[in-house]
mmCIF file of the N, C-alpha and C atoms, coordinates in Angstrom:
data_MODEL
# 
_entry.id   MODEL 
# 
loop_
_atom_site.group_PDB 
_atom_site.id 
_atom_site.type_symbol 
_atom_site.label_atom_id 
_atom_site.label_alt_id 
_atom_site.label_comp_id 
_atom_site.label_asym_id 
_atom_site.label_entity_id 
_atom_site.label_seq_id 
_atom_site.pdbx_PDB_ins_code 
_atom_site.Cartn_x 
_atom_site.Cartn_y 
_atom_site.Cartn_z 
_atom_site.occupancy 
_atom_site.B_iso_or_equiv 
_atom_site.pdbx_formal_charge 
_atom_site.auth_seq_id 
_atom_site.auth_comp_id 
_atom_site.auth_asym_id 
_atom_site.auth_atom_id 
_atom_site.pdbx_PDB_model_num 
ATOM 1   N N  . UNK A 1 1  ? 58.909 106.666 91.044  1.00 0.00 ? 1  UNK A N  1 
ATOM 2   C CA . UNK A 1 1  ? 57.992 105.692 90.490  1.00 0.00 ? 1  UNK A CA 1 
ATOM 3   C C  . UNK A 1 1  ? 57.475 104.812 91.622  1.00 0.00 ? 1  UNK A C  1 
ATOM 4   N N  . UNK A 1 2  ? 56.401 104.038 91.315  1.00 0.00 ? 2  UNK A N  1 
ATOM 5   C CA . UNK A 1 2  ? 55.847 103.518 92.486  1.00 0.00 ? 2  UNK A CA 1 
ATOM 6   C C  . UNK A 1 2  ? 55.528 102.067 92.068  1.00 0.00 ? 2  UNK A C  1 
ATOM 7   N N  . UNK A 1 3  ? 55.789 100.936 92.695  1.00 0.00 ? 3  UNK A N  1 
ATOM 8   C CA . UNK A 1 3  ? 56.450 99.346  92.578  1.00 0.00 ? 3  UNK A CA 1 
ATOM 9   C C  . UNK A 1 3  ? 55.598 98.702  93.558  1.00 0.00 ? 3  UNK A C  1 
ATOM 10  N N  . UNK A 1 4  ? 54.986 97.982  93.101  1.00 0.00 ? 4  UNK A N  1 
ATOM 11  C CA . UNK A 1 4  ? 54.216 96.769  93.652  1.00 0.00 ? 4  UNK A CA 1 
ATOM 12  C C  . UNK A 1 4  ? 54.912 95.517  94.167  1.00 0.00 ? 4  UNK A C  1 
ATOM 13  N N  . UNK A 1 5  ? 55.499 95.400  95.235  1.00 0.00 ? 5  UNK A N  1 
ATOM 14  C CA . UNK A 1 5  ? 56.071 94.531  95.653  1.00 0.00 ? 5  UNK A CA 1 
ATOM 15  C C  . UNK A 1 5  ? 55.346 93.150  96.474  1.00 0.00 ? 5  UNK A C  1 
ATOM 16  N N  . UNK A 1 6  ? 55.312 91.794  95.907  1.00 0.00 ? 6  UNK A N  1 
ATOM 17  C CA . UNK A 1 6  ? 54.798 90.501  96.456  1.00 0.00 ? 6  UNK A CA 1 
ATOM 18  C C  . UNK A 1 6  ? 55.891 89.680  97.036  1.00 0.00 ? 6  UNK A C  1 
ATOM 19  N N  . UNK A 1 7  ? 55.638 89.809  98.314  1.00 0.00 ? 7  UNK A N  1 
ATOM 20  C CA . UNK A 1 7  ? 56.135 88.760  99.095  1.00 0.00 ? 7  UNK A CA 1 
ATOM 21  C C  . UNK A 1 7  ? 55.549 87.668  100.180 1.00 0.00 ? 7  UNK A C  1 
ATOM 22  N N  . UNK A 1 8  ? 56.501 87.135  100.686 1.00 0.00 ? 8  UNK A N  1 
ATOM 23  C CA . UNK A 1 8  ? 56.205 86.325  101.731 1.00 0.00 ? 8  UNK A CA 1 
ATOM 24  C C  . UNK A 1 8  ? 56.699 86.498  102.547 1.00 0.00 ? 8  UNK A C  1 
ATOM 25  N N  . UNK A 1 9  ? 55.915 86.397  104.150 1.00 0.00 ? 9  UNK A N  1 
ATOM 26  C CA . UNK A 1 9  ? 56.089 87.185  105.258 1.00 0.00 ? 9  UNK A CA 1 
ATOM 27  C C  . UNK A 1 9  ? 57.669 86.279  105.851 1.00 0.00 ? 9  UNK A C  1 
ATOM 28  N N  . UNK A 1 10 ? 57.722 85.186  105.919 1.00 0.00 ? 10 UNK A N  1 
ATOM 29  C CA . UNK A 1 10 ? 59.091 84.408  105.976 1.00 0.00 ? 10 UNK A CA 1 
ATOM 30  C C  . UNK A 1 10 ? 59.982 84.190  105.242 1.00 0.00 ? 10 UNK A C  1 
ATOM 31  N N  . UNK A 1 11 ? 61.061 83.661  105.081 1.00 0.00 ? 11 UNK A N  1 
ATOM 32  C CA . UNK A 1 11 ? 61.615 83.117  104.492 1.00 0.00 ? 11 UNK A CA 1 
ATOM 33  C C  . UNK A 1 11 ? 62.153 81.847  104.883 1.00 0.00 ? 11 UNK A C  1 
ATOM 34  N N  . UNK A 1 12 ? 61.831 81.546  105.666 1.00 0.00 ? 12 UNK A N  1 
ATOM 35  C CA . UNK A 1 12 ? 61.696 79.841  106.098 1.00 0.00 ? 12 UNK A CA 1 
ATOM 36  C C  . UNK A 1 12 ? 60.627 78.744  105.755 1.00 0.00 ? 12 UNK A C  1 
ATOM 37  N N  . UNK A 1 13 ? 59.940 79.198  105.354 1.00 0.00 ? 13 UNK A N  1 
ATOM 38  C CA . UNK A 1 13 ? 58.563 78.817  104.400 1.00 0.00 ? 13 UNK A CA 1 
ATOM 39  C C  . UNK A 1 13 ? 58.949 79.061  102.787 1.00 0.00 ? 13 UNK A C  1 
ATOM 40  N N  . UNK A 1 14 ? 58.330 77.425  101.779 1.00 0.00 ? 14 UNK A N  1 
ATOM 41  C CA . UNK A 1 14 ? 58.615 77.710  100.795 1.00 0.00 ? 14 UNK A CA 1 
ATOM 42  C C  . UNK A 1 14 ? 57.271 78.414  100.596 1.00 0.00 ? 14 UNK A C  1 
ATOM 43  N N  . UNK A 1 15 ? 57.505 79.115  99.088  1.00 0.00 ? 15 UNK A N  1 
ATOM 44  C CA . UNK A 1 15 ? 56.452 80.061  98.842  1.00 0.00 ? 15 UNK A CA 1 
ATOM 45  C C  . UNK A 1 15 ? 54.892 79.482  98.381  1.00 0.00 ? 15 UNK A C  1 
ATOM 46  N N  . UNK A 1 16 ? 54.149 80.041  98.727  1.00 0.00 ? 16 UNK A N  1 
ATOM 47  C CA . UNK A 1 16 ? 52.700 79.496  98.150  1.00 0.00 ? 16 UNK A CA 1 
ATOM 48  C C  . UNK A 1 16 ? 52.012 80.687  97.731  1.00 0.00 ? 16 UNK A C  1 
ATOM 49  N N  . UNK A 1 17 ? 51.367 80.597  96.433  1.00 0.00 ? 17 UNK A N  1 
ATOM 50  C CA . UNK A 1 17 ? 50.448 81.597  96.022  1.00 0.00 ? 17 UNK A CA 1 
ATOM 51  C C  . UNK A 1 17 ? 49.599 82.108  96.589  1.00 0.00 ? 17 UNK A C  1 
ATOM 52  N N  . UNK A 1 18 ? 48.713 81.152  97.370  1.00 0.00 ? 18 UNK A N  1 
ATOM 53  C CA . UNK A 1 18 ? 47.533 81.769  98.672  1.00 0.00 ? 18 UNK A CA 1 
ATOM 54  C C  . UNK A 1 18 ? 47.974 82.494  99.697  1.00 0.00 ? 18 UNK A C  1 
ATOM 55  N N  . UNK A 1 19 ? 49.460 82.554  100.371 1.00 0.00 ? 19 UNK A N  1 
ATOM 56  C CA . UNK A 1 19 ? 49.959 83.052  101.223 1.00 0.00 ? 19 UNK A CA 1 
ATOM 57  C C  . UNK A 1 19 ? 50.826 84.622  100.414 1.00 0.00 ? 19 UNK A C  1 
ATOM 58  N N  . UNK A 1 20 ? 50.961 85.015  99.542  1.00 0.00 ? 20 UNK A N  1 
ATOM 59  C CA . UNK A 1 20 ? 51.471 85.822  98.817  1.00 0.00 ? 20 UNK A CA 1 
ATOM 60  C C  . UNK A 1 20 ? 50.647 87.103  99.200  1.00 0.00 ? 20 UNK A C  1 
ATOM 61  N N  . UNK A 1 21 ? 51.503 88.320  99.491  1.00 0.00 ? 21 UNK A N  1 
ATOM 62  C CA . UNK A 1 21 ? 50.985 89.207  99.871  1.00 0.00 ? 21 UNK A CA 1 
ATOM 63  C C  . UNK A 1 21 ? 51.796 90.424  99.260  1.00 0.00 ? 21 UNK A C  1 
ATOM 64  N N  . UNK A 1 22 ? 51.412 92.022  99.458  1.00 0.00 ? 22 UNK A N  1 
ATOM 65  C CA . UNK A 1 22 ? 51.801 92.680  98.469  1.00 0.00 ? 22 UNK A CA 1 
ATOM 66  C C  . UNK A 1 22 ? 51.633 93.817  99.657  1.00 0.00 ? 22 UNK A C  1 
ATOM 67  N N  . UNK A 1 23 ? 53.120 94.991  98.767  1.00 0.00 ? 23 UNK A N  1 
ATOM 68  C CA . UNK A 1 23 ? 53.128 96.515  99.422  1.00 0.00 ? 23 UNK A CA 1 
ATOM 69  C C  . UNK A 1 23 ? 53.121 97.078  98.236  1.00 0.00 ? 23 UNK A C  1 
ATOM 70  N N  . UNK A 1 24 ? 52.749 98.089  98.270  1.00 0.00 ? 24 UNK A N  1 
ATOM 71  C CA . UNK A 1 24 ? 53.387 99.706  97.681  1.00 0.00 ? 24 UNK A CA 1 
ATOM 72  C C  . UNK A 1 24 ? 54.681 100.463 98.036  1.00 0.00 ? 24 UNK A C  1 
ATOM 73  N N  . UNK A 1 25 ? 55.722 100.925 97.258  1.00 0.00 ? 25 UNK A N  1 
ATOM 74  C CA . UNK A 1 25 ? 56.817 101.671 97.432  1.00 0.00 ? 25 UNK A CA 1 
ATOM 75  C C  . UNK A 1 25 ? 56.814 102.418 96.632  1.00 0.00 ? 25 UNK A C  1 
ATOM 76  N N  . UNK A 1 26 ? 57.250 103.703 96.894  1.00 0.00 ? 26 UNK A N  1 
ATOM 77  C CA . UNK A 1 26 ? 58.071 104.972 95.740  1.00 0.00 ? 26 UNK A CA 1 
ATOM 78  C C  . UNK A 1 26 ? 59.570 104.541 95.973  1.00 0.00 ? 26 UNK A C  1 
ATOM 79  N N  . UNK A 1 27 ? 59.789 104.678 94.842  1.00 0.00 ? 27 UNK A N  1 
ATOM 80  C CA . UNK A 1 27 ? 61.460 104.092 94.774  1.00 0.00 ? 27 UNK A CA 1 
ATOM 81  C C  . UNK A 1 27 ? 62.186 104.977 93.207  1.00 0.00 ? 27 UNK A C  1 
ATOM 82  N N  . UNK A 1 28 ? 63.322 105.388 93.104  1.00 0.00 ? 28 UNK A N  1 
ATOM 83  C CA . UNK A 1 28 ? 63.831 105.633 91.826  1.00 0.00 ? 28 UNK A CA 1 
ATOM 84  C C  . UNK A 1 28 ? 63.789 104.712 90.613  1.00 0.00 ? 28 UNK A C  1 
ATOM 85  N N  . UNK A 1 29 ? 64.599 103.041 91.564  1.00 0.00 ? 29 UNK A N  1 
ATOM 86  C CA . UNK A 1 29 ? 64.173 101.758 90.440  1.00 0.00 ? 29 UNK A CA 1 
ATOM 87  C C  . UNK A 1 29 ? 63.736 100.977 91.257  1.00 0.00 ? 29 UNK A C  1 
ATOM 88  N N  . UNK A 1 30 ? 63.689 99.625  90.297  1.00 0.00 ? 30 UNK A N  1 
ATOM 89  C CA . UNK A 1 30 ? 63.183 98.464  91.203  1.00 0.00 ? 30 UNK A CA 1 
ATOM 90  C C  . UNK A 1 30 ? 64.041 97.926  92.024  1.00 0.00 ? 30 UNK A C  1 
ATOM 91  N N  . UNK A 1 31 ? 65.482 98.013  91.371  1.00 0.00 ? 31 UNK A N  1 
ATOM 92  C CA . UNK A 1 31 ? 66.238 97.978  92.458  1.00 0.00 ? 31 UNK A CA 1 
ATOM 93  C C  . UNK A 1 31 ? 66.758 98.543  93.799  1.00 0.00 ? 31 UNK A C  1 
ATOM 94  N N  . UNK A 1 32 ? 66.495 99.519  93.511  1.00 0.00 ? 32 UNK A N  1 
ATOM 95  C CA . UNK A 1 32 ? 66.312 100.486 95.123  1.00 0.00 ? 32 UNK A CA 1 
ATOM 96  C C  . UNK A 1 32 ? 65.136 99.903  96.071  1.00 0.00 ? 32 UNK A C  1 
ATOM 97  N N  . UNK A 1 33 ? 63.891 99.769  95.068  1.00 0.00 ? 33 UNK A N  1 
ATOM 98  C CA . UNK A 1 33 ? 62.645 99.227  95.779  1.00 0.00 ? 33 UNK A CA 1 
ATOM 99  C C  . UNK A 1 33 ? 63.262 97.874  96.567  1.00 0.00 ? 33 UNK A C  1 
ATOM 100 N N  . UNK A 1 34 ? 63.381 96.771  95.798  1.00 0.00 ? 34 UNK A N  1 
ATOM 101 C CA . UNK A 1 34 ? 63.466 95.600  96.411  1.00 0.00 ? 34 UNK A CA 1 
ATOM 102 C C  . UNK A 1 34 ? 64.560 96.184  97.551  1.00 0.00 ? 34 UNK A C  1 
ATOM 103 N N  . UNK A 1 35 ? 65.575 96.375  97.651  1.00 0.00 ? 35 UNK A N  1 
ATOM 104 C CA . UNK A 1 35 ? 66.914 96.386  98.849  1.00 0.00 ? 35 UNK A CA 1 
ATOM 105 C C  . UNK A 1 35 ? 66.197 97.344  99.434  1.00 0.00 ? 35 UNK A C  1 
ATOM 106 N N  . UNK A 1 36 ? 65.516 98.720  99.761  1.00 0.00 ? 36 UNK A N  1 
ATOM 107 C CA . UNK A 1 36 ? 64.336 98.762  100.845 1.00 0.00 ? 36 UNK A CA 1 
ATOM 108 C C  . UNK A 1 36 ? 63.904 98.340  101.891 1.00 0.00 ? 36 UNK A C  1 
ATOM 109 N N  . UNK A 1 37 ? 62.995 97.231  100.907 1.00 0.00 ? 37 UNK A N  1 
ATOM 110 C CA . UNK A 1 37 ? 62.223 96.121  101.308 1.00 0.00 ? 37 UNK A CA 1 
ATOM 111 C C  . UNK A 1 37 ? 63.281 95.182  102.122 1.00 0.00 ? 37 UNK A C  1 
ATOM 112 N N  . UNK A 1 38 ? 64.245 94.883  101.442 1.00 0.00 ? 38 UNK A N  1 
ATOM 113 C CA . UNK A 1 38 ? 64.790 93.709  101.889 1.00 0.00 ? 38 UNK A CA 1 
ATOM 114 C C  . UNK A 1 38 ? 65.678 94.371  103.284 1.00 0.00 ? 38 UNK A C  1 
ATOM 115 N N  . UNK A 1 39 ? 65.973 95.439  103.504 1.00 0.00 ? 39 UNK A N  1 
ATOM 116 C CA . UNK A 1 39 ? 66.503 96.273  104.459 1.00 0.00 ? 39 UNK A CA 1 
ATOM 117 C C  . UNK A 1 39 ? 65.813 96.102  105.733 1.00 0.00 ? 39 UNK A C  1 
ATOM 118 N N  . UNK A 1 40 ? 64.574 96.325  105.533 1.00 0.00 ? 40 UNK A N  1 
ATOM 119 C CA . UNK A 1 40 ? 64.162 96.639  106.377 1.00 0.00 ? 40 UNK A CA 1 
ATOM 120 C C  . UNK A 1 40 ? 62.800 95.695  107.075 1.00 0.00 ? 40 UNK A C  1 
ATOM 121 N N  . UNK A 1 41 ? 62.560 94.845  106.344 1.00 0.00 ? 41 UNK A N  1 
ATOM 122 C CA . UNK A 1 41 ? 61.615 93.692  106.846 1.00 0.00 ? 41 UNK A CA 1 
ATOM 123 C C  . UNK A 1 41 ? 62.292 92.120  106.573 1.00 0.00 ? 41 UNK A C  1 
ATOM 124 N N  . UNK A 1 42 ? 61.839 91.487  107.046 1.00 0.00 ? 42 UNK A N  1 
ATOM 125 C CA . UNK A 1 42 ? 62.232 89.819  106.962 1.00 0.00 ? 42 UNK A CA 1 
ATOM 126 C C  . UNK A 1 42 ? 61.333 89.150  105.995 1.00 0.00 ? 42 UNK A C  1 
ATOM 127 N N  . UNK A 1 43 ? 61.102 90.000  105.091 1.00 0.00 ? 43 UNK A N  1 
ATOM 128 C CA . UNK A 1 43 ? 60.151 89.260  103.850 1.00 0.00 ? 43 UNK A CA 1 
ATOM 129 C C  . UNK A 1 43 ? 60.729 89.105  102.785 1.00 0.00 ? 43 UNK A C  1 
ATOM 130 N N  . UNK A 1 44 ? 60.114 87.358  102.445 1.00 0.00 ? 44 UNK A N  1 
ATOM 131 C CA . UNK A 1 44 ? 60.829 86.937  101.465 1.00 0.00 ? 44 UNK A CA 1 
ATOM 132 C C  . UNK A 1 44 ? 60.419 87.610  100.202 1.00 0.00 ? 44 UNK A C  1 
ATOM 133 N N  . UNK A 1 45 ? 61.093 88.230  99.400  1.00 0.00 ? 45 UNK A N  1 
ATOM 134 C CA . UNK A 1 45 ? 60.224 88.981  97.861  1.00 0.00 ? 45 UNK A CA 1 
ATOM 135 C C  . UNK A 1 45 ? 60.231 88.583  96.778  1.00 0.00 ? 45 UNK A C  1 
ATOM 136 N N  . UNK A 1 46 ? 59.236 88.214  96.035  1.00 0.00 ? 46 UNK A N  1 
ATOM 137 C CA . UNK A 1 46 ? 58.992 87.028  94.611  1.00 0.00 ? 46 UNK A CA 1 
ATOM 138 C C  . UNK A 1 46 ? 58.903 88.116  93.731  1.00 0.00 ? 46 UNK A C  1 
ATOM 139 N N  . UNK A 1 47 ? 58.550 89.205  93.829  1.00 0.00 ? 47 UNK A N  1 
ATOM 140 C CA . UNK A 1 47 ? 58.699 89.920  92.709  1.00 0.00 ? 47 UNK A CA 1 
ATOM 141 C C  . UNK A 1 47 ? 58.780 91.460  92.594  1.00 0.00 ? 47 UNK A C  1 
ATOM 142 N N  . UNK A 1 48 ? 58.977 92.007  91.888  1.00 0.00 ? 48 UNK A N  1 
ATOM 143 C CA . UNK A 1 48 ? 58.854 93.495  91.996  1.00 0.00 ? 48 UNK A CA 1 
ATOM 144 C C  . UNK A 1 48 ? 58.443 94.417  90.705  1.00 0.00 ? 48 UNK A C  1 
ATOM 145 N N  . UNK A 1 49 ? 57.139 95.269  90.743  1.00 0.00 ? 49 UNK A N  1 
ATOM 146 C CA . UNK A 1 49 ? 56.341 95.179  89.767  1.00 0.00 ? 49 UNK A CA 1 
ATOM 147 C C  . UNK A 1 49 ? 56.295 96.545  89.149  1.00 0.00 ? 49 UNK A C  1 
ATOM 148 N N  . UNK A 1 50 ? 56.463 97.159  88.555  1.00 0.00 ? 50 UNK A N  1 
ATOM 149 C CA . UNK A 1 50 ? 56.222 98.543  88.476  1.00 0.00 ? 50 UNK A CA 1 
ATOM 150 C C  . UNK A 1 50 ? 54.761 99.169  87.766  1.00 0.00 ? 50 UNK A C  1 
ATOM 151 N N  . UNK A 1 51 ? 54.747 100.468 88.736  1.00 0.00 ? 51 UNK A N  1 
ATOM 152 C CA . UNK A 1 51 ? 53.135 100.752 88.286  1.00 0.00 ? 51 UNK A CA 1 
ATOM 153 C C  . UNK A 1 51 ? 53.313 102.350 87.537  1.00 0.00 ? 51 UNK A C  1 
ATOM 154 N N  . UNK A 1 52 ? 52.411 102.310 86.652  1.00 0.00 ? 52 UNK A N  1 
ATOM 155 C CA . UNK A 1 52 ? 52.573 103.270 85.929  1.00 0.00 ? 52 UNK A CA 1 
ATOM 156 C C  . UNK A 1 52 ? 51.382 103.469 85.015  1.00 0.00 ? 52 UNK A C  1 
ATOM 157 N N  . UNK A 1 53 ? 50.379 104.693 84.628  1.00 0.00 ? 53 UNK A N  1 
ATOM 158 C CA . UNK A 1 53 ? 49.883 105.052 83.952  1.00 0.00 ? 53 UNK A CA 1 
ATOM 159 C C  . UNK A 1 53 ? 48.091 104.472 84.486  1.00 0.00 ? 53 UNK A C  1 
ATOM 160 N N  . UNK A 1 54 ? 47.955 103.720 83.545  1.00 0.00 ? 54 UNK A N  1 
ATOM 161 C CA . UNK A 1 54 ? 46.165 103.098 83.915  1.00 0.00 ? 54 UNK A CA 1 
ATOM 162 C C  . UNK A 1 54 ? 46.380 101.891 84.602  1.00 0.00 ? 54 UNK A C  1 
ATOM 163 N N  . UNK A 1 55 ? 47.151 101.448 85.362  1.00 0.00 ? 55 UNK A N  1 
ATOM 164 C CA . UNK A 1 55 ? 47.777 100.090 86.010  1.00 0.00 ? 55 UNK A CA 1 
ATOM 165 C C  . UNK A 1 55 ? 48.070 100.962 87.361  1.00 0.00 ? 55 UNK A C  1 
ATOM 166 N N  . UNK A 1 56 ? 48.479 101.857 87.414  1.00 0.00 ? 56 UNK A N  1 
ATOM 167 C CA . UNK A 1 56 ? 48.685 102.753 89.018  1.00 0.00 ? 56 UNK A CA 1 
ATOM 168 C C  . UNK A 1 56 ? 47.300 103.472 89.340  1.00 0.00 ? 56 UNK A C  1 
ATOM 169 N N  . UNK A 1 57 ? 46.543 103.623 88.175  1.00 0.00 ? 57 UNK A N  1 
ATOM 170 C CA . UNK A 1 57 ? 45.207 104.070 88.655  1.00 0.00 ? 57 UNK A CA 1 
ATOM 171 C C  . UNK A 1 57 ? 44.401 103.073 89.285  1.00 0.00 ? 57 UNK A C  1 
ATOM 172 N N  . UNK A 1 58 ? 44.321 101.952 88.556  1.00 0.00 ? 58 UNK A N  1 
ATOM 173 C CA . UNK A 1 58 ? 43.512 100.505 88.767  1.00 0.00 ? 58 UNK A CA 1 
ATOM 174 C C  . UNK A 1 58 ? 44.007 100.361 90.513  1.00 0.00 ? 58 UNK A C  1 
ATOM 175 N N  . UNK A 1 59 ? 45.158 100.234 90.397  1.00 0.00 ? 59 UNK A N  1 
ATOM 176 C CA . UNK A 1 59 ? 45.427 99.759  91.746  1.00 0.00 ? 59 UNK A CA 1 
ATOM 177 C C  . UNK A 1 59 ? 44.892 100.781 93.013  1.00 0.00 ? 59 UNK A C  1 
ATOM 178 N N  . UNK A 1 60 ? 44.575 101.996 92.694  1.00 0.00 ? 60 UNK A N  1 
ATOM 179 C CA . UNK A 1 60 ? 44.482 103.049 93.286  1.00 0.00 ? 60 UNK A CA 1 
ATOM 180 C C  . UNK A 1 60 ? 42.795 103.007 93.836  1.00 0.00 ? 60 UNK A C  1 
ATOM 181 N N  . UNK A 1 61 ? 42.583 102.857 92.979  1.00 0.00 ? 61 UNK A N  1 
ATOM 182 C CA . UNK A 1 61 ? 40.751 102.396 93.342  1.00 0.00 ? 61 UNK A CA 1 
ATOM 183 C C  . UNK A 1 61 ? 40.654 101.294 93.798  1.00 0.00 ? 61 UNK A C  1 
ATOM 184 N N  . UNK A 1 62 ? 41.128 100.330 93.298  1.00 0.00 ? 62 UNK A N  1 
ATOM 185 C CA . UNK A 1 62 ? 40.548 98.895  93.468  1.00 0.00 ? 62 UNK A CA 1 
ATOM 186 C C  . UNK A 1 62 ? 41.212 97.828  94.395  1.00 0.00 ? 62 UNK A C  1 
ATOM 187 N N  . UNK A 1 63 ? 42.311 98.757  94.976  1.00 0.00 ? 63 UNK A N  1 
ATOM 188 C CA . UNK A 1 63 ? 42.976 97.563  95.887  1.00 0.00 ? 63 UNK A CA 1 
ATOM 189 C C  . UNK A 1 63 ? 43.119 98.152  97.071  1.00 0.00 ? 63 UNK A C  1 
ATOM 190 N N  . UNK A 1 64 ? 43.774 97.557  98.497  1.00 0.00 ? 64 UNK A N  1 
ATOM 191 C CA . UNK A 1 64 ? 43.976 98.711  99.482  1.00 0.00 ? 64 UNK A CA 1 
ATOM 192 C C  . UNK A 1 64 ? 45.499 99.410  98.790  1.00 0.00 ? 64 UNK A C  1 
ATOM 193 N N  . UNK A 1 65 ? 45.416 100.492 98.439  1.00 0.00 ? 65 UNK A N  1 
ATOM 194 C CA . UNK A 1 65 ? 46.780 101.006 98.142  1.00 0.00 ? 65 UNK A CA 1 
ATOM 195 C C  . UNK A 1 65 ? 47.213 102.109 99.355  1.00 0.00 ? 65 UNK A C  1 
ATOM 196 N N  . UNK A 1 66 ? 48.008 101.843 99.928  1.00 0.00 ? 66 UNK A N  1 
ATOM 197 C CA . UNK A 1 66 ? 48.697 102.834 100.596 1.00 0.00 ? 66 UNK A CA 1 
ATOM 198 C C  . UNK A 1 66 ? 50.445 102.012 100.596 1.00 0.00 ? 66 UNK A C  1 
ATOM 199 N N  . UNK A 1 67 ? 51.052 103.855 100.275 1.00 0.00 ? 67 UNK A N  1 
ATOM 200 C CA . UNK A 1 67 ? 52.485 103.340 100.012 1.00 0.00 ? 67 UNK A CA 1 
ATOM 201 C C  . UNK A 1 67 ? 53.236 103.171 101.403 1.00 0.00 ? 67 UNK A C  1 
ATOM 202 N N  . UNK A 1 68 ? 53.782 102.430 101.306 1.00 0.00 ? 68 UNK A N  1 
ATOM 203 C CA . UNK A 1 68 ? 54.677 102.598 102.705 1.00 0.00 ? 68 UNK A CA 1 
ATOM 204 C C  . UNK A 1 68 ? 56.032 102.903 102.988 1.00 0.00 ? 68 UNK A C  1 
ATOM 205 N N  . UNK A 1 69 ? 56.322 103.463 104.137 1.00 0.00 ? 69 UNK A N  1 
ATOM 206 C CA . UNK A 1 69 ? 57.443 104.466 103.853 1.00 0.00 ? 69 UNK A CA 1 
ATOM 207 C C  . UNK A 1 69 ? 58.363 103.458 105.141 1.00 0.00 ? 69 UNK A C  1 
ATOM 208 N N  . UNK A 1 70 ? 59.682 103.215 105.049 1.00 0.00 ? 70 UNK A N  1 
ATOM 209 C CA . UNK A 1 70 ? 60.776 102.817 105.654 1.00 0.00 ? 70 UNK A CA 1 
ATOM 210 C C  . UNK A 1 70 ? 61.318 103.867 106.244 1.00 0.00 ? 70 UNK A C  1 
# 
């Protein structure tokens, strides 16, 4: 499955919505997704989103989507 993950590039900074930024992952769950993420970058993560059906298409056209691989 593939998870929309929003974070923040620090974690020494409290969080702000304008600074909020986002990846793509294939992951089994969200929990695999987030510890990944959290493995392997220093970003703080506010959420973890899952994409699926006409919501993985949307994103597919309309956003930069490329998944990224650890």
């Amino acid at each position: 499955m593939i998870y929309k993950v929003y974070y923040q590039e620090t974690k020494e900074r409290n969080p702000k919505r304008e600074q909020t930024l986002s990846l793509y992952i294939e992951a089994d769950n969200d929990v695999v997704a987030r510890q990944l993420v959290e493995d392997n970058t220093p970003y703080n993560i506010e959420f973890v989103q899952a994409l699926e059906g006409s919501h993985l298409e949307y994103e597919k056209e309309n956003a930069e989507f490329t998944l990224t691989e650890f």
